[in-house]
Backbone of each chain as ProteinMPNN parsed JSONL, in Angstrom:
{"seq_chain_A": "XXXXXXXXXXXXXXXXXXXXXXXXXXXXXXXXXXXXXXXXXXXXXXXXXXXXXXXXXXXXXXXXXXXXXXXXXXXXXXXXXXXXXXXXXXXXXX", "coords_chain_A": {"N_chain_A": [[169.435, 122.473, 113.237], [166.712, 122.821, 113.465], [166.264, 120.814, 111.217], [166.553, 118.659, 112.85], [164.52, 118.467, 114.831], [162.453, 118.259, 113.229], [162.932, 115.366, 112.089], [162.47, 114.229, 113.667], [160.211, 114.742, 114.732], [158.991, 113.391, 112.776], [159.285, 110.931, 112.71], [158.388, 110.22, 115.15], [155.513, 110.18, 114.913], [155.21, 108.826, 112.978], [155.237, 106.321, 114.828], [153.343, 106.763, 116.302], [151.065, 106.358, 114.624], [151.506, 103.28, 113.787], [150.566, 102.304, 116.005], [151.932, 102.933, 118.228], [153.353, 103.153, 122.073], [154.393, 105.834, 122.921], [156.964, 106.793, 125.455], [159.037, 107.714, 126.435], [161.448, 110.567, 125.165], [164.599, 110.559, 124.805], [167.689, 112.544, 124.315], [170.967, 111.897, 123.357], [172.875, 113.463, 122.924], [175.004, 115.549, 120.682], [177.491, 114.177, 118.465], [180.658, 113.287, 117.826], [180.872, 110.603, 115.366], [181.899, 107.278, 116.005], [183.264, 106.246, 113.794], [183.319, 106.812, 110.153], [180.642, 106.904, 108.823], [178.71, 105.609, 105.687], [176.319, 106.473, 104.197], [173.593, 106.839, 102.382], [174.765, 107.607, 100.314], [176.296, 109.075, 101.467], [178.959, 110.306, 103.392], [179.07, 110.201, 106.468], [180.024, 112.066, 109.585], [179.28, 113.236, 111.97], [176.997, 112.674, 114.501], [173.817, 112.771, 115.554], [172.426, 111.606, 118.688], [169.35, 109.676, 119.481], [166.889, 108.53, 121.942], [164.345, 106.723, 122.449], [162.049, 105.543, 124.164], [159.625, 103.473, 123.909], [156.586, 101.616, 123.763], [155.602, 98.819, 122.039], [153.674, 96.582, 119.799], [155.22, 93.629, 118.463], [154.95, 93.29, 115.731], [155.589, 95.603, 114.556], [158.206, 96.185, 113.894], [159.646, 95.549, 112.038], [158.014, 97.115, 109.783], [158.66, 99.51, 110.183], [161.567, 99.754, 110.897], [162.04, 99.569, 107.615], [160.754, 101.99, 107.201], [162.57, 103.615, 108.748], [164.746, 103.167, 107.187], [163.977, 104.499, 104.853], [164.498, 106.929, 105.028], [166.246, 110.088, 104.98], [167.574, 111.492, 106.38], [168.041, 109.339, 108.58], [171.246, 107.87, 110.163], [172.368, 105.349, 111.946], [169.461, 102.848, 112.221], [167.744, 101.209, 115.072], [165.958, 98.758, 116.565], [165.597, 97.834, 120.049], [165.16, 95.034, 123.08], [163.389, 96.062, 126.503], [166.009, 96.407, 128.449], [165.517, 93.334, 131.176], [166.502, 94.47, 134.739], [168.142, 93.011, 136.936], [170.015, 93.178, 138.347], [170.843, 93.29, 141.326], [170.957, 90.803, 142.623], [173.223, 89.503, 142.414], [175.414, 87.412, 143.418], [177.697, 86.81, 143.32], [181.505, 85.188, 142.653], [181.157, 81.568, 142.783]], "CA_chain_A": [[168.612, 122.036, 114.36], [165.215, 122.439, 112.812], [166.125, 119.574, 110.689], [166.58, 117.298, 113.489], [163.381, 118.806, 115.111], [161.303, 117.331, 111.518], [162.755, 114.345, 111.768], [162.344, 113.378, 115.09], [158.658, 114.537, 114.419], [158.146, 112.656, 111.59], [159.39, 109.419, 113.446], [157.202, 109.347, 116.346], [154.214, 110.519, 114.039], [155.559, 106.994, 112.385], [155.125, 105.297, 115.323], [152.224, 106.246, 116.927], [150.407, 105.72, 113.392], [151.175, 102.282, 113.593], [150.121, 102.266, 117.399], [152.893, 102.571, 119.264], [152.756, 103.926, 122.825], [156.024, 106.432, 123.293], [157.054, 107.12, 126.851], [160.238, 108.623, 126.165], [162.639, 110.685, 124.071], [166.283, 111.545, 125.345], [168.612, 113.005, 123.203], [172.342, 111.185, 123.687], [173.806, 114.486, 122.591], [175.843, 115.41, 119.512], [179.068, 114.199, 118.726], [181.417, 113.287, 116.206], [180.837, 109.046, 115.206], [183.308, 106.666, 116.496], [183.693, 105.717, 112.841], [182.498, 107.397, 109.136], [179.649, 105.767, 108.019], [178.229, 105.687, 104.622], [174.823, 106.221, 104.265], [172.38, 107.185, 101.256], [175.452, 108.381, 99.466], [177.108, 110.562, 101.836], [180.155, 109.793, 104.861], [178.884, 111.118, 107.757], [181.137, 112.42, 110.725], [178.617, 114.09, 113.259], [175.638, 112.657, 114.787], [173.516, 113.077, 116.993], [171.828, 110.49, 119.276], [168.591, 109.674, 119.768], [166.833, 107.004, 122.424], [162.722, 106.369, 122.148], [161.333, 104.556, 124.734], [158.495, 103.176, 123.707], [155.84, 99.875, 123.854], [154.399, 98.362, 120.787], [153.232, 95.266, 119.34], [156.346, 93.502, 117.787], [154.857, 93.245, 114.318], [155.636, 97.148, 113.863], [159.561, 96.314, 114.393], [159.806, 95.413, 110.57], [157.559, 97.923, 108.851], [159.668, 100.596, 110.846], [162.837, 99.712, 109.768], [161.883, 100.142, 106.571], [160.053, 103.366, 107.091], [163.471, 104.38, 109.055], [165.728, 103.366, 106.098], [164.336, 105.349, 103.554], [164.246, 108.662, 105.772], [167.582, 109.903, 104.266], [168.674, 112.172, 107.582], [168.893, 108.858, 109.543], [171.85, 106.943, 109.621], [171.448, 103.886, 111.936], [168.454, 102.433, 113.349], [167.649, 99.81, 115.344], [165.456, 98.447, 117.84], [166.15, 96.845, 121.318], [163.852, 95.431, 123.813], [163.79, 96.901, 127.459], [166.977, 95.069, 130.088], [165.521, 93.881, 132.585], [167.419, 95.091, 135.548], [167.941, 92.039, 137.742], [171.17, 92.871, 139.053], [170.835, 93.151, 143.04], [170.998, 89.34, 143.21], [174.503, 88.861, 142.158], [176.027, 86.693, 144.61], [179.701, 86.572, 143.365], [182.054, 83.821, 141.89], [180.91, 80.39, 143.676]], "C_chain_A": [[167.125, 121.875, 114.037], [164.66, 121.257, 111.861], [165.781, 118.484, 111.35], [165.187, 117.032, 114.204], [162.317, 117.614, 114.218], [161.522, 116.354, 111.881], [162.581, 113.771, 112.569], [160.278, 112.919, 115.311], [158.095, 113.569, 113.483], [158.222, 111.204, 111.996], [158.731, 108.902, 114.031], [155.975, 109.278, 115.664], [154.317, 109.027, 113.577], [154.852, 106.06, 113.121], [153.67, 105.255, 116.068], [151.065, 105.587, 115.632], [150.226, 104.255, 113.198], [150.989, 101.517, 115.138], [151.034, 101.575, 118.558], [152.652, 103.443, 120.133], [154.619, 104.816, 123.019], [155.89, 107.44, 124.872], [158.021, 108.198, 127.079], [160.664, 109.666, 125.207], [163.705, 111.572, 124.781], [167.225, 111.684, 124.242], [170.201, 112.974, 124.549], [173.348, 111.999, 123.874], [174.203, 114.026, 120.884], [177.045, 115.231, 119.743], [179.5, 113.632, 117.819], [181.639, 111.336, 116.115], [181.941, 108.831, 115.387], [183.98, 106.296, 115.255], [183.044, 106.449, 111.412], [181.866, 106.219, 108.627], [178.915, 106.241, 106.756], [176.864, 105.87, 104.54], [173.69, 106.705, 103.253], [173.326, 108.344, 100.96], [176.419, 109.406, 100.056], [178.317, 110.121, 103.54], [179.815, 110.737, 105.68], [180.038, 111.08, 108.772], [180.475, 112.639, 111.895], [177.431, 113.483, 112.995], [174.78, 113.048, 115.483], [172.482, 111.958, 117.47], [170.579, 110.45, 120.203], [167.858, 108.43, 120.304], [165.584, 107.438, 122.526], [162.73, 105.366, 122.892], [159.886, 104.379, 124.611], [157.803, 101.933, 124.208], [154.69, 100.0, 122.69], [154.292, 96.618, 120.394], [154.881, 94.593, 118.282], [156.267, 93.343, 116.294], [155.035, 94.825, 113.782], [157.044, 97.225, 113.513], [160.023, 96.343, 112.847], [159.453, 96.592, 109.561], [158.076, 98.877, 109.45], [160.963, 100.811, 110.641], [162.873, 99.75, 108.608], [161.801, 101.661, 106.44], [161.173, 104.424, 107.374], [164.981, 104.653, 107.822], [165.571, 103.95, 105.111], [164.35, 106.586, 103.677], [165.775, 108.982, 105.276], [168.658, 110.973, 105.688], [168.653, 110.758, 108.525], [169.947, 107.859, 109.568], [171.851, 106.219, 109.921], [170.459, 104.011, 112.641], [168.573, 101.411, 113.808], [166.549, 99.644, 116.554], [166.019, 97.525, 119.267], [164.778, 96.747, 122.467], [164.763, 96.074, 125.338], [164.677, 95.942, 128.444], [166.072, 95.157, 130.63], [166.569, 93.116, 133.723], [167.109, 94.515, 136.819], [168.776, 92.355, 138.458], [171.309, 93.269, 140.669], [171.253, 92.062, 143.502], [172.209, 88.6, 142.777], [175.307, 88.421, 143.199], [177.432, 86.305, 144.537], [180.016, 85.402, 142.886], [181.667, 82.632, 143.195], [182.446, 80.092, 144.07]], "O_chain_A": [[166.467, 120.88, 114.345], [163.523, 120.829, 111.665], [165.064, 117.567, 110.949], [164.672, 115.916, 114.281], [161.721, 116.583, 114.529], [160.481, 115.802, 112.24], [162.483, 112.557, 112.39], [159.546, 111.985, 115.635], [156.963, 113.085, 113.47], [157.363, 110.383, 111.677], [158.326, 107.742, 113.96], [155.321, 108.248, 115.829], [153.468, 108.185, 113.87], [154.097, 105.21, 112.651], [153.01, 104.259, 116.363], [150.407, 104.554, 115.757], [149.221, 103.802, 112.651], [151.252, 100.33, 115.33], [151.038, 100.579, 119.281], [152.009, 104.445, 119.82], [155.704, 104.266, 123.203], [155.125, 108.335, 125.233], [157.885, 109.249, 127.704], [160.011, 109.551, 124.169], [163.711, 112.742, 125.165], [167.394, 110.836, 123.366], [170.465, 113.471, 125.644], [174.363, 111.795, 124.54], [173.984, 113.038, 120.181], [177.724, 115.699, 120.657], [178.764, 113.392, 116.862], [182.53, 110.823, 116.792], [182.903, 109.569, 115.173], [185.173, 106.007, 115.346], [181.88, 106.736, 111.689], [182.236, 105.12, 108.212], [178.481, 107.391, 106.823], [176.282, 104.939, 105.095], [172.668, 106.961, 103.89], [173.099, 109.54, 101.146], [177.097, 110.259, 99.483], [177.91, 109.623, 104.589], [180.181, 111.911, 105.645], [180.878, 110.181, 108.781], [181.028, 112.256, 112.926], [176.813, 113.506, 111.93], [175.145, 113.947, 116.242], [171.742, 111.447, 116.629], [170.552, 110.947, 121.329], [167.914, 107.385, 119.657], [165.505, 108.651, 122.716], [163.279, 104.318, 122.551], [159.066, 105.1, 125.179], [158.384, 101.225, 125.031], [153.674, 100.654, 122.452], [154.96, 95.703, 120.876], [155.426, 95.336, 117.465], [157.291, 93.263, 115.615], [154.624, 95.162, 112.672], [157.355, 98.212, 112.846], [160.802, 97.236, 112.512], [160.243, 97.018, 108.718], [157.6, 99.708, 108.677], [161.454, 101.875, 110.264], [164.011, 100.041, 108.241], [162.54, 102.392, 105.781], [161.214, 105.545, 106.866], [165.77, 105.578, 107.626], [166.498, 104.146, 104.326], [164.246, 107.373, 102.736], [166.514, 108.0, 105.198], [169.873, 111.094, 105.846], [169.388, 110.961, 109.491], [169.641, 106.831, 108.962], [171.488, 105.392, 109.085], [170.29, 104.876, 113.5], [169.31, 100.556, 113.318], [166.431, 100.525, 117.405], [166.847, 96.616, 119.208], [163.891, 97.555, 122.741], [165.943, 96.398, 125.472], [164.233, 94.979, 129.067], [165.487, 96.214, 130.866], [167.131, 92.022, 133.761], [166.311, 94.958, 137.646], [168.581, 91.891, 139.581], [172.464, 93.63, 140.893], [171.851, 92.014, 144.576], [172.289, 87.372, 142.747], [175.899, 89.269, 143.866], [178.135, 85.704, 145.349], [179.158, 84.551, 142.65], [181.895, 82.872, 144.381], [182.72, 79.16, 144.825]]}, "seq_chain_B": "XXXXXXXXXXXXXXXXXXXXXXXXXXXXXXXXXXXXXXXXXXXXXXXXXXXXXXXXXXXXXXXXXXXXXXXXXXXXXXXXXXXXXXXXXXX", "coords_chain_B": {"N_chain_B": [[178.781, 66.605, 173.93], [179.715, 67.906, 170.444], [178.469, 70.321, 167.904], [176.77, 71.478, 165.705], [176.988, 73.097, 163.266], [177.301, 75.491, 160.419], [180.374, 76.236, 158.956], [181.798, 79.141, 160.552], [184.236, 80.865, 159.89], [183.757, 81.376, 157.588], [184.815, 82.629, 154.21], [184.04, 85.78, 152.834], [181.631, 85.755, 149.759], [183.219, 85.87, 146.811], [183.707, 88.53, 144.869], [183.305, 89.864, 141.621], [184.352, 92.511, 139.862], [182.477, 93.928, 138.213], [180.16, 93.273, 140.294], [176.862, 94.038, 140.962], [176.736, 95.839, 139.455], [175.253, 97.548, 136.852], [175.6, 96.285, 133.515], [175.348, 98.458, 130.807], [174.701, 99.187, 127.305], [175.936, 101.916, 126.402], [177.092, 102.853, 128.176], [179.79, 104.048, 127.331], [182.644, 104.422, 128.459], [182.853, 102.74, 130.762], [182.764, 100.333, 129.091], [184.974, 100.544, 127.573], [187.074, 99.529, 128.862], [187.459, 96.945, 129.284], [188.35, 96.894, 127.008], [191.164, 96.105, 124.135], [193.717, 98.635, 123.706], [195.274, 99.194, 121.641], [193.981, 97.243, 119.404], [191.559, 97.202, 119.914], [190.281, 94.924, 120.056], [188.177, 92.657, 121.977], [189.041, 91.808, 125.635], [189.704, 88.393, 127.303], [188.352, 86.481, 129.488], [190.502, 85.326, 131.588], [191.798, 87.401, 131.603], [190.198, 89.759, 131.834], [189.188, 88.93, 134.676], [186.296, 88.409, 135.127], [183.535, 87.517, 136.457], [181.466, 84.562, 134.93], [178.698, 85.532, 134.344], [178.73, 88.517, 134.282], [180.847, 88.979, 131.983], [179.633, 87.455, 129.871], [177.754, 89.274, 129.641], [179.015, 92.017, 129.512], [180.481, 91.688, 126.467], [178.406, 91.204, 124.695], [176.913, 93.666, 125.299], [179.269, 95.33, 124.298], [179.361, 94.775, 121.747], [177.073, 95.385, 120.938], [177.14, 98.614, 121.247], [179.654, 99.09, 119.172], [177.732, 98.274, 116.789], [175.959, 100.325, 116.836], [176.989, 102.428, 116.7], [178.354, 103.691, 118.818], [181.196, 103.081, 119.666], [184.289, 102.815, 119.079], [185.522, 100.897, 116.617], [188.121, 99.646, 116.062], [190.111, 100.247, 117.331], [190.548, 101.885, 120.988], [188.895, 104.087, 121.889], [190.227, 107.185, 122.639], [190.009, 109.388, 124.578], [189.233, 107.909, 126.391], [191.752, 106.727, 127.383], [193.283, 107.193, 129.741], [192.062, 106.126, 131.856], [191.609, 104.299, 135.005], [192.89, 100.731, 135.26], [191.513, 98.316, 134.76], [191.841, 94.834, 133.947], [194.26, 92.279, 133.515], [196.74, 93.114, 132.815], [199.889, 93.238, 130.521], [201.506, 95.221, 129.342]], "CA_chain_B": [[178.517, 66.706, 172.547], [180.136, 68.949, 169.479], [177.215, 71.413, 167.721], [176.518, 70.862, 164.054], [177.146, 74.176, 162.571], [178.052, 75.849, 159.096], [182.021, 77.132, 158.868], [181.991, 80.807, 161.043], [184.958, 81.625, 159.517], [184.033, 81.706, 155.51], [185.099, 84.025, 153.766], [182.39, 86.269, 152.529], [181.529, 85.24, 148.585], [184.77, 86.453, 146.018], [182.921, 89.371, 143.777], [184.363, 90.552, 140.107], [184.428, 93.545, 139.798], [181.344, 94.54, 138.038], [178.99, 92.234, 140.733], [176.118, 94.459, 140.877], [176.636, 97.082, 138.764], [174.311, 97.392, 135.963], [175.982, 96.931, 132.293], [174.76, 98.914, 129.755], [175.162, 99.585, 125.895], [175.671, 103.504, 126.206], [178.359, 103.74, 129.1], [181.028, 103.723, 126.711], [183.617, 104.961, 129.314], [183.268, 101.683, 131.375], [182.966, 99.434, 128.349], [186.087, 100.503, 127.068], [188.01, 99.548, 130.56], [188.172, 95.96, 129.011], [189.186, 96.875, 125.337], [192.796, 97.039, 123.882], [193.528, 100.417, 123.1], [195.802, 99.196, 120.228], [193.286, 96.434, 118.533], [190.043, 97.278, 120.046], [190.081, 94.072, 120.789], [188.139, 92.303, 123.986], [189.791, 91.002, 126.17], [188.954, 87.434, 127.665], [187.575, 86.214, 130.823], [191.626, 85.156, 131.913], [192.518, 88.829, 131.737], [189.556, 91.162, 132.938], [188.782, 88.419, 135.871], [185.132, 88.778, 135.698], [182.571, 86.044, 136.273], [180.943, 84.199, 133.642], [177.409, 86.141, 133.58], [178.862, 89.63, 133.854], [181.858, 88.937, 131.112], [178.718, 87.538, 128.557], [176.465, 90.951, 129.502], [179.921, 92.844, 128.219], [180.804, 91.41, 125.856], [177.075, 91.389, 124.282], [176.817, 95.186, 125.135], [180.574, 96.243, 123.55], [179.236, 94.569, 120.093], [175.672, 96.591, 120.533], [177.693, 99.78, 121.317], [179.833, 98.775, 117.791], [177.192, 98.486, 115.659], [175.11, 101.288, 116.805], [177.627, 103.779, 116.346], [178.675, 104.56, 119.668], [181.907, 102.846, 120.649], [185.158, 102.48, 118.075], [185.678, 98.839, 116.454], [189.476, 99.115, 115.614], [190.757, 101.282, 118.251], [190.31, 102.568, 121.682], [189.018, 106.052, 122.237], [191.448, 108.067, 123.109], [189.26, 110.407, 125.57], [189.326, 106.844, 127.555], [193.12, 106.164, 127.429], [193.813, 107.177, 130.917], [191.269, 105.535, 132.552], [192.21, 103.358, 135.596], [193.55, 99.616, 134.727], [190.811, 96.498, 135.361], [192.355, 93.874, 133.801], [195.658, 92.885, 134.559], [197.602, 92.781, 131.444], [201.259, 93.585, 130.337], [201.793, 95.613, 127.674]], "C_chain_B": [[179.209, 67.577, 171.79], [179.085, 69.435, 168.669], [177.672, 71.298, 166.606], [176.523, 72.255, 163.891], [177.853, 74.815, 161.803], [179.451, 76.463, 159.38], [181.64, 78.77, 159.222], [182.917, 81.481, 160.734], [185.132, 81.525, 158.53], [184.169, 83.103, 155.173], [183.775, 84.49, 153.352], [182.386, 85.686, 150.648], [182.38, 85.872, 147.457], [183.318, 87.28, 144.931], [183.783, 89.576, 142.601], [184.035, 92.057, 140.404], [183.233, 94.651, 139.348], [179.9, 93.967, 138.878], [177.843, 93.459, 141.304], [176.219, 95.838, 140.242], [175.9, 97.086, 137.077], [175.119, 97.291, 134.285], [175.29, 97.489, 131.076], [175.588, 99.34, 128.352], [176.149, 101.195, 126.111], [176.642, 103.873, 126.754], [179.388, 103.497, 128.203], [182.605, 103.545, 127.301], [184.016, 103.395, 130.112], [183.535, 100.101, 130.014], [184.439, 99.334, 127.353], [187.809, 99.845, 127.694], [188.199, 98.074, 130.18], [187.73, 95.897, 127.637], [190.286, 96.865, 125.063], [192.503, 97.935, 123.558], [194.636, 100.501, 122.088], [195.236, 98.793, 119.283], [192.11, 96.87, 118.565], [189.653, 96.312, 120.487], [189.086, 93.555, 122.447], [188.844, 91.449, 124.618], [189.085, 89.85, 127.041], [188.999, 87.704, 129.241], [189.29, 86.311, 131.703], [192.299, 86.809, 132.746], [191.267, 89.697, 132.517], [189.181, 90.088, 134.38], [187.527, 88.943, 136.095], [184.43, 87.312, 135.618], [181.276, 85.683, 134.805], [179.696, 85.631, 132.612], [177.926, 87.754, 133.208], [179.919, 89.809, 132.174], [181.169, 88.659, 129.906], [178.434, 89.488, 128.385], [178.029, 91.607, 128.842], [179.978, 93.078, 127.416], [179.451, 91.479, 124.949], [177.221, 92.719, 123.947], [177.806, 95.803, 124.075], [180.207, 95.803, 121.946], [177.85, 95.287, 119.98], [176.71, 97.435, 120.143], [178.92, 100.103, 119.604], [179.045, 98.872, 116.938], [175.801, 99.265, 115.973], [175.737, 102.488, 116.99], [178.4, 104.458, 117.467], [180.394, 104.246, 120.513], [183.446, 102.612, 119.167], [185.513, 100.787, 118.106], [187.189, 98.976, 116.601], [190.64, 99.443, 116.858], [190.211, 101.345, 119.498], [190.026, 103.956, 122.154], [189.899, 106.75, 122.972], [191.21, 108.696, 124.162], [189.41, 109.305, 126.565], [190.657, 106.221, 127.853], [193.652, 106.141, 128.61], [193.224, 106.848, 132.314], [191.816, 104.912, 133.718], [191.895, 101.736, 135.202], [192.037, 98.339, 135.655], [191.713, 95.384, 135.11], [193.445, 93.958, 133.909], [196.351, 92.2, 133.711], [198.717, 93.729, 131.402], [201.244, 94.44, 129.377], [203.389, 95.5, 127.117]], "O_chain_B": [[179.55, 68.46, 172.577], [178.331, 68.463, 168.727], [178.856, 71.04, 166.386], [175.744, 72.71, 164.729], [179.038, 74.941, 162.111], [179.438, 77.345, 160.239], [181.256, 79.541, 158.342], [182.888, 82.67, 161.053], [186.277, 81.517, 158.077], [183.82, 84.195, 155.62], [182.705, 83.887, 153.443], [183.441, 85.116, 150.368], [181.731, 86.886, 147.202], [182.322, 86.737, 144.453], [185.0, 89.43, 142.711], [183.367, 92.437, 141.365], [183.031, 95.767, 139.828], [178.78, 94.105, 138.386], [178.204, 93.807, 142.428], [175.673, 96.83, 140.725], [176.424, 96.342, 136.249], [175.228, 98.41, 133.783], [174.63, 96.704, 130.396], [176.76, 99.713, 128.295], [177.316, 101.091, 125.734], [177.273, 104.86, 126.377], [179.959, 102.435, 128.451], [183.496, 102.832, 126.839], [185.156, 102.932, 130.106], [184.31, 99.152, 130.14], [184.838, 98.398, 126.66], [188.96, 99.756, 127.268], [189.216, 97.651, 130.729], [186.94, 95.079, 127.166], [190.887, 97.714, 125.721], [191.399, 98.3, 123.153], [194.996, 101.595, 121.653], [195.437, 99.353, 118.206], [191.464, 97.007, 117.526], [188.734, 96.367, 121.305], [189.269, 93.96, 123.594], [189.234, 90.386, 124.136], [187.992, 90.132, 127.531], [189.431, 88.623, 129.937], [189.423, 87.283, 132.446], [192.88, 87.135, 133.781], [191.413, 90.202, 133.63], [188.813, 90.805, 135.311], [187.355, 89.775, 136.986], [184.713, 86.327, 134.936], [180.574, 86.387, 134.08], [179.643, 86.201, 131.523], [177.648, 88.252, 132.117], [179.655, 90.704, 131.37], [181.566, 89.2, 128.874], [178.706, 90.398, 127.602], [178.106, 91.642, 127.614], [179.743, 94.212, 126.996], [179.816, 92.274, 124.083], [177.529, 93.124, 122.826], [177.438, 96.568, 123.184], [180.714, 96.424, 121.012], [177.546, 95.763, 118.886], [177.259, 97.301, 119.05], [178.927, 101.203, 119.053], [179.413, 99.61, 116.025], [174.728, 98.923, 115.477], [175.151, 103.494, 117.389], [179.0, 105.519, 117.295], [180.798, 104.834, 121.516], [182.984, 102.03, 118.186], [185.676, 99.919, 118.964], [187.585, 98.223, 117.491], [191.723, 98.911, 117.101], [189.103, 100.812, 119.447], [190.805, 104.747, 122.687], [190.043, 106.549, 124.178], [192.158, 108.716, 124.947], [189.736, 109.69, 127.688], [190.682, 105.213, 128.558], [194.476, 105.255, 128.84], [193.635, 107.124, 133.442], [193.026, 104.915, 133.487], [190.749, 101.449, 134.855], [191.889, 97.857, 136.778], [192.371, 94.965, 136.063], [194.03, 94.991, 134.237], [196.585, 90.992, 133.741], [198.7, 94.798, 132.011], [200.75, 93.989, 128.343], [203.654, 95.765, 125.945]]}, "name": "protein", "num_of_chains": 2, "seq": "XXXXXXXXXXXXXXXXXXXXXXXXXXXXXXXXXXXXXXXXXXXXXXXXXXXXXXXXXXXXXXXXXXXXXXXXXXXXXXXXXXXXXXXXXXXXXXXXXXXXXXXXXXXXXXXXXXXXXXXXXXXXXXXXXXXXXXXXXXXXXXXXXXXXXXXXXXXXXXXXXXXXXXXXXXXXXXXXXXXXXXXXX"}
């Protein structure tokens, strides 16, 4: 647990460095991957899941995925931007 | 005279099933409700009877939820096997 602690620290430290604003962080829980994934040499089984809501400039989206792939506790990353959450105005099959 | 006015007895507008309900990556539980649970497979528009825009947003989400670790490609989770039935397929 103190591992995951570090690395969570060392992430956002990442991000605000390259001036990101972070709003969030929820933790998904732990639980055992839907699938073993390979990752800097080793088949993982158990993850645990982590969601960062943030707002940054989109030129950080690149030098971050880097920064996240050579961290060797994480296995994927990715970014997504934020839904937005139109759905009230669904009016049904015509 | 006879009075110019719209049909009073329409039906109200035919909904799918997900018509305002928000889809997201993460719910795995509902995104699995139109998977096989032998292939993993999705199943098409024919079979879950949803309307165009919600059956994209799915279908979008169930390949996030794939390649971010959170949903099985080959299979159906098992924890979701006894779910109740959307689509309306034979086995």
């Amino acid at each position: 647990k103190p591992e995951t602690a570090a690395v969570l620290k060392r992430t956002v430290e990442a991000l605000m460095e390259k001036g990101a604003i972070v709003r969030k962080l929820e933790n998904l829980g732990e639980r055992s991957l839907p699938y073993k994934i390979s990752k800097h040499k080793e088949r993982h089984r158990r993850g645990g899941y982590f969601l960062i809501d943030l707002e940054a400039p989109p030129s950080i989206v690149s030098s971050m995925m880097d920064h996240l792939g050579r961290d060797i506790d994480v296995i994927r990353r990715a970014f997504i931007k934020h839904p937005v959450t139109k759905a009230e105005e669904c009016s049904g099959i015509i | 005279q006879p009075m110019q006015m719209e049909n009073p007895y329409k039906d109200p507008p035919k909904r799918c099933v997900l018509c305002g309900i928000n889809v997201d990556y993460k719910n795995v539980q509902l995104l699995s409700q139109f998977v096989s649970p032998y292939t993993g497979s999705i199943y098409g528009r024919h079979i879950t009877g949803l309307c165009k825009k919600k059956q994209k947003e799915v279908t979008k989400a169930i390949k996030r939820a794939h390649v971010f670790g959170f949903m099985p490609v080959m299979f159906k989770n098992p924890q979701f096997l006894t779910d109740p039935k959307l689509c309306n397929i034979k086995y």
